[in-house]
C-alpha positions as a LaTeX table, in Angstrom:
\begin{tabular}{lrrr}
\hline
Residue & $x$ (\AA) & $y$ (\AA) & $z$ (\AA) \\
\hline
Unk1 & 115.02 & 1.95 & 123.25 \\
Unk2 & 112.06 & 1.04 & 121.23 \\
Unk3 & 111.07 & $-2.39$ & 122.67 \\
Unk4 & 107.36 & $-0.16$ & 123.63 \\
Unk5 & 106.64 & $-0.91$ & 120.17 \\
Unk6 & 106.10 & $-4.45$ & 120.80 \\
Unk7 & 103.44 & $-3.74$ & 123.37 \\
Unk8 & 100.09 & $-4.57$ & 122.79 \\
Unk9 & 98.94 & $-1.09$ & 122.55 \\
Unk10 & 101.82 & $-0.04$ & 120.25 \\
Unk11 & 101.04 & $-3.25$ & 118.69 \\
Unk12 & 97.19 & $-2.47$ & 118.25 \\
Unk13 & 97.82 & 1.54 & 117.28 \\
Unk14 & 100.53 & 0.18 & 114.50 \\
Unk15 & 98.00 & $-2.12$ & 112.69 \\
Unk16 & 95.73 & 0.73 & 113.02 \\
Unk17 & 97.96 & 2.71 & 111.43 \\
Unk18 & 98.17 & $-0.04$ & 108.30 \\
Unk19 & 94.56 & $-0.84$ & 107.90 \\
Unk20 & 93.82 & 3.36 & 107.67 \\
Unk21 & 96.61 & 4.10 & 104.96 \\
Unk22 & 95.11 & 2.06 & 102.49 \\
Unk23 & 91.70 & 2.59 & 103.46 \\
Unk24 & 92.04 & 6.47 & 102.92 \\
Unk25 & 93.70 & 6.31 & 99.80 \\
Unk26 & 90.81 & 4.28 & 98.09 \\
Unk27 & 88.15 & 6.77 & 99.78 \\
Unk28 & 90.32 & 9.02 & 97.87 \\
Unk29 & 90.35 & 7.29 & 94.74 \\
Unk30 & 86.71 & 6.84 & 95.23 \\
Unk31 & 85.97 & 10.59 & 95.24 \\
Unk32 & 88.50 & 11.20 & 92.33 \\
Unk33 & 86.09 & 8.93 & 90.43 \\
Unk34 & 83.33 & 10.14 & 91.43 \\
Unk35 & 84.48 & 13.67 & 90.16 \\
Unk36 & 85.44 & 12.44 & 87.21 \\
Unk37 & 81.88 & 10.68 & 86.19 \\
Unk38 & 80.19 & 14.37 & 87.29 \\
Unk39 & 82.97 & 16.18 & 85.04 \\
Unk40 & 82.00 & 13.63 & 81.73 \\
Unk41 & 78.10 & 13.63 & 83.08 \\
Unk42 & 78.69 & 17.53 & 82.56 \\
Unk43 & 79.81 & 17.52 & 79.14 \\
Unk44 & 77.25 & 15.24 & 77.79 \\
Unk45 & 74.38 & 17.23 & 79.24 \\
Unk46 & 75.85 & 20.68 & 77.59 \\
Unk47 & 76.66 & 18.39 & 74.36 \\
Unk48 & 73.26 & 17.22 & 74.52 \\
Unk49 & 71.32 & 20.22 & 75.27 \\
Unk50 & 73.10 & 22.21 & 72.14 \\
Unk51 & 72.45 & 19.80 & 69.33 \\
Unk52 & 69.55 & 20.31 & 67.36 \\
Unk53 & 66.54 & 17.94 & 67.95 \\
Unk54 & 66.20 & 14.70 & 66.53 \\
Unk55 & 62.53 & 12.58 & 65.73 \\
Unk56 & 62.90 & 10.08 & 69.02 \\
Unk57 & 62.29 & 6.90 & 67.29 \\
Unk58 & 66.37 & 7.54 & 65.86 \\
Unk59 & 67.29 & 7.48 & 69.45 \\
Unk60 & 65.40 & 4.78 & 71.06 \\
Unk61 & 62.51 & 2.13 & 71.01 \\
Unk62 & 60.57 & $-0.23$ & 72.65 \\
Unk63 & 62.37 & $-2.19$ & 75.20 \\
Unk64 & 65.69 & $-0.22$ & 74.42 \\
Unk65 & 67.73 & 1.12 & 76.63 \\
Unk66 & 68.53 & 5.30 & 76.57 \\
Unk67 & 72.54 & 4.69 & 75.67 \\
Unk68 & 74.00 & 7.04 & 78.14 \\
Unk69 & 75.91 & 9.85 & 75.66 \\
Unk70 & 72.12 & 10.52 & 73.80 \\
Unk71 & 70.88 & 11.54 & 78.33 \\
Unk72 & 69.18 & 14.89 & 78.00 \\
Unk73 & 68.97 & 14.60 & 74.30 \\
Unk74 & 66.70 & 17.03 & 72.86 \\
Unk75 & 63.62 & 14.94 & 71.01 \\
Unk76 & 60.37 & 15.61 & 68.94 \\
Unk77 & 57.93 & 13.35 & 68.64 \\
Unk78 & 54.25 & 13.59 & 66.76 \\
Unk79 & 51.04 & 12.01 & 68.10 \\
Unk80 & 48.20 & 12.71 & 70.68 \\
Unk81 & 48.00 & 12.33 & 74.79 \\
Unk82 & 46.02 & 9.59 & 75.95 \\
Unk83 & 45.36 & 11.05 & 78.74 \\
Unk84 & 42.73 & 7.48 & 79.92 \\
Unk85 & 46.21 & 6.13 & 80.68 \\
Unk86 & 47.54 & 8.93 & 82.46 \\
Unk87 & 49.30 & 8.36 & 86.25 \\
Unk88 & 51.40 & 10.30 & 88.98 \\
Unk89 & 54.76 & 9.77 & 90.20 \\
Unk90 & 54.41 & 10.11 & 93.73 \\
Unk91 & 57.12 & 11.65 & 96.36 \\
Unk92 & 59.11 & 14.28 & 93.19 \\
Unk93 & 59.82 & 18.17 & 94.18 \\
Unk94 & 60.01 & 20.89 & 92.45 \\
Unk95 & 62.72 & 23.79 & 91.82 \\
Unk96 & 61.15 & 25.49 & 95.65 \\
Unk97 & 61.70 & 21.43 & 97.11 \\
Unk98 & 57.45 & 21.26 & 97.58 \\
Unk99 & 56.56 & 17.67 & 97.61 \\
Unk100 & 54.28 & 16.32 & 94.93 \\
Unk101 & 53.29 & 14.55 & 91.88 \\
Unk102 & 55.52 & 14.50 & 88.00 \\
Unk103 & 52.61 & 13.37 & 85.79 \\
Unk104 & 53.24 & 11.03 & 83.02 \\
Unk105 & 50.85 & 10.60 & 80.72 \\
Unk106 & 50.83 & 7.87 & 77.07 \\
Unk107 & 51.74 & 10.01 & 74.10 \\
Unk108 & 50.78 & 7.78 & 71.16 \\
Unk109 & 52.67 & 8.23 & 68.03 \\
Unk110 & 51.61 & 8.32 & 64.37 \\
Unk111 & 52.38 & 3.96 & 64.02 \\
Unk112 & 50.64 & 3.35 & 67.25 \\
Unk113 & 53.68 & 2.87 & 69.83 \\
Unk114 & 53.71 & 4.72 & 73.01 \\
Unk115 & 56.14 & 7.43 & 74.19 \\
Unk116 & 56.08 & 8.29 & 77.72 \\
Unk117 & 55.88 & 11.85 & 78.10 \\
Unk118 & 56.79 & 13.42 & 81.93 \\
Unk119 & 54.43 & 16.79 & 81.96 \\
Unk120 & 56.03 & 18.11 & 84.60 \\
Unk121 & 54.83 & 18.73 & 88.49 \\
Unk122 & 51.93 & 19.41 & 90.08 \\
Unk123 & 50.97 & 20.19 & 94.07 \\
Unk124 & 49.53 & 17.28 & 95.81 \\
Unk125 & 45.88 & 17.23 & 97.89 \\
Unk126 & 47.37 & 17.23 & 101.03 \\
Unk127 & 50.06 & 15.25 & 103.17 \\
Unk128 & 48.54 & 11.69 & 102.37 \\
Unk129 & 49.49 & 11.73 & 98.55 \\
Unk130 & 46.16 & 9.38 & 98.65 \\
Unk131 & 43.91 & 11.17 & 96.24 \\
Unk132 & 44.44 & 11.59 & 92.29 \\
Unk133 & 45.43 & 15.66 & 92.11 \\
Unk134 & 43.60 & 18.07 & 89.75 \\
Unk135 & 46.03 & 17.76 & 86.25 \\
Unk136 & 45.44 & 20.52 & 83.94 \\
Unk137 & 44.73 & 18.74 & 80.66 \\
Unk138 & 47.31 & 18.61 & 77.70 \\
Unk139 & 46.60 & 20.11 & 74.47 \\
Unk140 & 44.07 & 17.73 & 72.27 \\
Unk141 & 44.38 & 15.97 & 69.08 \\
Unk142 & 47.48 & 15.59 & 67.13 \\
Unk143 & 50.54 & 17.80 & 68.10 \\
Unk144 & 54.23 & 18.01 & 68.15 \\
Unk145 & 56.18 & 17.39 & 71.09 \\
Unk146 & 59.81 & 18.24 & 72.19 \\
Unk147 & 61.29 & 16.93 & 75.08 \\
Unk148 & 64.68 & 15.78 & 76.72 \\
Unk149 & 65.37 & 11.91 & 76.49 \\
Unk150 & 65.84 & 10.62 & 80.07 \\
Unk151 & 66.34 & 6.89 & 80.69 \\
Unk152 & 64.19 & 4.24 & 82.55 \\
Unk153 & 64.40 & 5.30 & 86.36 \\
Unk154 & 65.70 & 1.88 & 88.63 \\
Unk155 & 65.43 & 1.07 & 92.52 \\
Unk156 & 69.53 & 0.69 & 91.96 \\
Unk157 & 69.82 & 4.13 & 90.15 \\
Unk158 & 67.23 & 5.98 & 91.96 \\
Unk159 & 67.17 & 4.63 & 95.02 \\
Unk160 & 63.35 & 4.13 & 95.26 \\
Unk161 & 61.70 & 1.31 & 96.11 \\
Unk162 & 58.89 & 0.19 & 94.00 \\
Unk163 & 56.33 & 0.13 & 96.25 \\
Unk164 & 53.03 & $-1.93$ & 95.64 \\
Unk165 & 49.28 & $-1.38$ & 96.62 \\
Unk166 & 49.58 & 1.91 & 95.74 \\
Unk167 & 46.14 & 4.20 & 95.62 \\
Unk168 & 45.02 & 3.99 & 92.02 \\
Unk169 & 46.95 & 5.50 & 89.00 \\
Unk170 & 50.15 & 6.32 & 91.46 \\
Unk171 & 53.48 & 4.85 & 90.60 \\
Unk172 & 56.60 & 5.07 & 91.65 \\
Unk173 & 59.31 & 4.86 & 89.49 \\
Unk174 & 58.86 & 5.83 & 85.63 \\
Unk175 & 59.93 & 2.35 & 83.75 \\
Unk176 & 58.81 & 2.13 & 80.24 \\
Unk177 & 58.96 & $-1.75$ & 80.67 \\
Unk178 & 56.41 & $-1.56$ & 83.85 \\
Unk179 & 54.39 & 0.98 & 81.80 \\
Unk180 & 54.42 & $-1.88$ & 78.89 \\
Unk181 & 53.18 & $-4.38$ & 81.18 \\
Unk182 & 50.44 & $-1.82$ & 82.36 \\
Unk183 & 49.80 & $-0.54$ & 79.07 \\
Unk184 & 49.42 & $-3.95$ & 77.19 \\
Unk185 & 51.22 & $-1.49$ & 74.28 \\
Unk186 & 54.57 & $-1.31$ & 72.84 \\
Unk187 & 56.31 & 1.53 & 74.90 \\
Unk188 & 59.42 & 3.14 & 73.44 \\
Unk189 & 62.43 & 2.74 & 75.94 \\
Unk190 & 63.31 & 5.75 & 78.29 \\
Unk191 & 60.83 & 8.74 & 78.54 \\
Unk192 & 60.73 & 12.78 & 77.86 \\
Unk193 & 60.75 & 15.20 & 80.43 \\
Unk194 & 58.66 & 17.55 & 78.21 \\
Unk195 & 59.77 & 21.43 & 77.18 \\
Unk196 & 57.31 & 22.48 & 74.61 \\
Unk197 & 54.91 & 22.79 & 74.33 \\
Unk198 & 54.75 & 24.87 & 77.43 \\
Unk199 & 51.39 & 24.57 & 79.38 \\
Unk200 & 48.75 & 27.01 & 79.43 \\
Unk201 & 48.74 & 28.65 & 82.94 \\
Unk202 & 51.90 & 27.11 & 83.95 \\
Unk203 & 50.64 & 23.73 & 85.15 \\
Unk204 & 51.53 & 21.14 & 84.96 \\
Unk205 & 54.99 & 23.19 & 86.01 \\
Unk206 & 57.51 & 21.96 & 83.40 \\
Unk207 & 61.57 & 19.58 & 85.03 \\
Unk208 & 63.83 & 22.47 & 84.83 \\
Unk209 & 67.30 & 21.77 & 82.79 \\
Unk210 & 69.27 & 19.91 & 84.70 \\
Unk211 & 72.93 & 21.95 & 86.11 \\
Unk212 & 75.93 & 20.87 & 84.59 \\
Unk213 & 77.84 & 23.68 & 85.16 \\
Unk214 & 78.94 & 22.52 & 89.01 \\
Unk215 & 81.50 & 20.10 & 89.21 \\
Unk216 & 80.65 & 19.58 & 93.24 \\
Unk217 & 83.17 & 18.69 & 96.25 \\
Unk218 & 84.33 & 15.43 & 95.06 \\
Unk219 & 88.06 & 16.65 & 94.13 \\
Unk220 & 88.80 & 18.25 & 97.49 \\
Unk221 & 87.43 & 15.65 & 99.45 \\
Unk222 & 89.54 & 13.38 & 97.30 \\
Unk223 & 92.83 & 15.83 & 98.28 \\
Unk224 & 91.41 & 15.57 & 101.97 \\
Unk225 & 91.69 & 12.04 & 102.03 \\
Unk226 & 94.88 & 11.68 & 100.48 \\
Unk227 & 96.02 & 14.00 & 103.08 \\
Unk228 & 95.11 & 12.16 & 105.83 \\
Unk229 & 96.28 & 9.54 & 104.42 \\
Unk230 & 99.96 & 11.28 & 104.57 \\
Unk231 & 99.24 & 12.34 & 107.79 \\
Unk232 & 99.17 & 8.83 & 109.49 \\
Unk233 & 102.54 & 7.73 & 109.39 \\
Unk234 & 103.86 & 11.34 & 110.54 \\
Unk235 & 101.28 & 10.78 & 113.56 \\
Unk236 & 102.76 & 7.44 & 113.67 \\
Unk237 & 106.35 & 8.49 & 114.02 \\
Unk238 & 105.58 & 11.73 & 116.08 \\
Unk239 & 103.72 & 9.37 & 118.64 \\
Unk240 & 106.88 & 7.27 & 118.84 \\
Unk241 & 109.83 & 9.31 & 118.87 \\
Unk242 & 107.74 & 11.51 & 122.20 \\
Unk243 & 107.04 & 7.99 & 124.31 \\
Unk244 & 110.56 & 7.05 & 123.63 \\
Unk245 & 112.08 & 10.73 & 124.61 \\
Unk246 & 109.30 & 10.54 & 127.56 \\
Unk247 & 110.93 & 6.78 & 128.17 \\
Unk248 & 114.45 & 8.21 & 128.15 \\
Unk249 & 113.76 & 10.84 & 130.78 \\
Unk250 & 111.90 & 8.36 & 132.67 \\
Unk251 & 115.01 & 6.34 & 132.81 \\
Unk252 & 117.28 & 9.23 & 132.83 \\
Unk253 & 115.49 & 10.51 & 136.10 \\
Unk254 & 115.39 & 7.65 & 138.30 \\
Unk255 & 118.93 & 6.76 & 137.97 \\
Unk256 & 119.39 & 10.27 & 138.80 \\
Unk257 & 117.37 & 9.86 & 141.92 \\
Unk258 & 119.08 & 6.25 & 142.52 \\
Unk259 & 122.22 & 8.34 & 142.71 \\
Unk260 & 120.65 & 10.79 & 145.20 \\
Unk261 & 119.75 & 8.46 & 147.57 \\
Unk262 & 122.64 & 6.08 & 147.60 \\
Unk263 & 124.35 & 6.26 & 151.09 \\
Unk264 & 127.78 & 8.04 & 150.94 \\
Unk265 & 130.95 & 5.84 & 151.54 \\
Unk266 & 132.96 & 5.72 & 154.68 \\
\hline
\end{tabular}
């Protein structure tokens, strides 16, 4: 009754059937995870934006890595801008998605070491991103920064390429290791996106907080997968118990019409 099953399209449709089950369960599994990173990435951001700020050099320093549970830690620093040094990070939006420039600009501490400091966006001159924009200048001489500790940003993380031959003072990625080599200075690990103080006439126009109240789609499209993972075998055994009921009849009906047609005895 079921020798259709060792045709080569049941044959095909059942291996099929093998190779999806697995493969949906770990696209499930893979979604599940992915929820849960976004649920822990959550909590440190809240945990991080209610402490109390700490002096940055307790956090990090030059050619350290930002460990991940101090991301979005709240930091001071004291120094100056050196705003000779300063550059663009080309290709970042803002909160309205308009294409432009972050600026990042040397903040040199008290002992000499360099903090990169992230000032926040500003418009660029047009759609060729080829010309250094107008920057608003940070406030002179020696001040007091505070600032949210972000690590280095990678091509693997980020997904942007480090492009060379660049127009001058445009970058790509904000590394504190490339801004070393740049720099010829030691360059604290990580960087600040900066939140006071605020600028005077709103530009440079400051990295809003980041969400972590949004926990995203990851769980139900884990669920989804897992359900069509389920689903597969009852497809599977739906699609076999109709072609063997269709076979049946089949069968059924041409003995039925052998019958018919037989001549009648004499």
């Amino acid at each position: 009754m079921y020798r259709f099953l060792l045709s080569r399209q049941w044959v095909i449709l059942t291996l099929l059937a093998l190779v999806l089950i697995p493969t949906m369960i770990e696209l499930g599994f893979w979604q599940l995870h992915r929820h849960e990173r976004r649920v822990a990435l959550n909590q440190v951001i809240a945990n991080s934006l209610a402490a109390e700020p700490v002096p940055v050099e307790s956090l990090t320093s030059p050619g350290a890595k930002v460990e991940h549970e101090h991301l979005y830690r709240r930091v001071t620093a004291k120094g100056s801008f050196d705003t000779a040094d300063e550059v663009v990070v080309r290709r970042r939006t803002n909160a309205d998605d308009e294409v432009g420039y972050h600026v990042l600009t040397p903040f040199v501490l008290e002992d000499g070491r360099i903090l990169l400091v992230n000032r926040g966006w500003v418009p660029a001159d047009g759609p060729s991103q080829s010309a250094f924009p107008e920057i608003p200048a940070p406030p002179g001489g020696e001040i007091t920064v505070t600032g949210r500790l972000m690590q280095d940003q990678t091509t693997e993380d980020s997904g942007i390429k480090n492009l060379e031959g660049l127009p001058d003072r445009q970058i790509m990625l904000i590394n504190s290791e490339l801004e070393a080599e740049r720099l010829g200075r030691e360059v604290l690990g990580g960087y600040v996106d900066l939140t006071e103080p605020e600028p005077s006439g709103g530009a440079p126009e400051l990295i809003s907080e980041p969400v972590h109240d949004e926990i995203g789609p990851h769980m139900a499209y884990a669920v989804q997968w897992w359900l069509f993972a389920a689903g597969v075998p009852v497809g599977w055994v739906i699609l076999v118990r109709r072609e063997a009921r269709e076979r049946a009849e089949q069968a059924a009906a041409g003995t039925a019409d052998a019958e018919e047609t037989e001549p009648a005895a004499v």
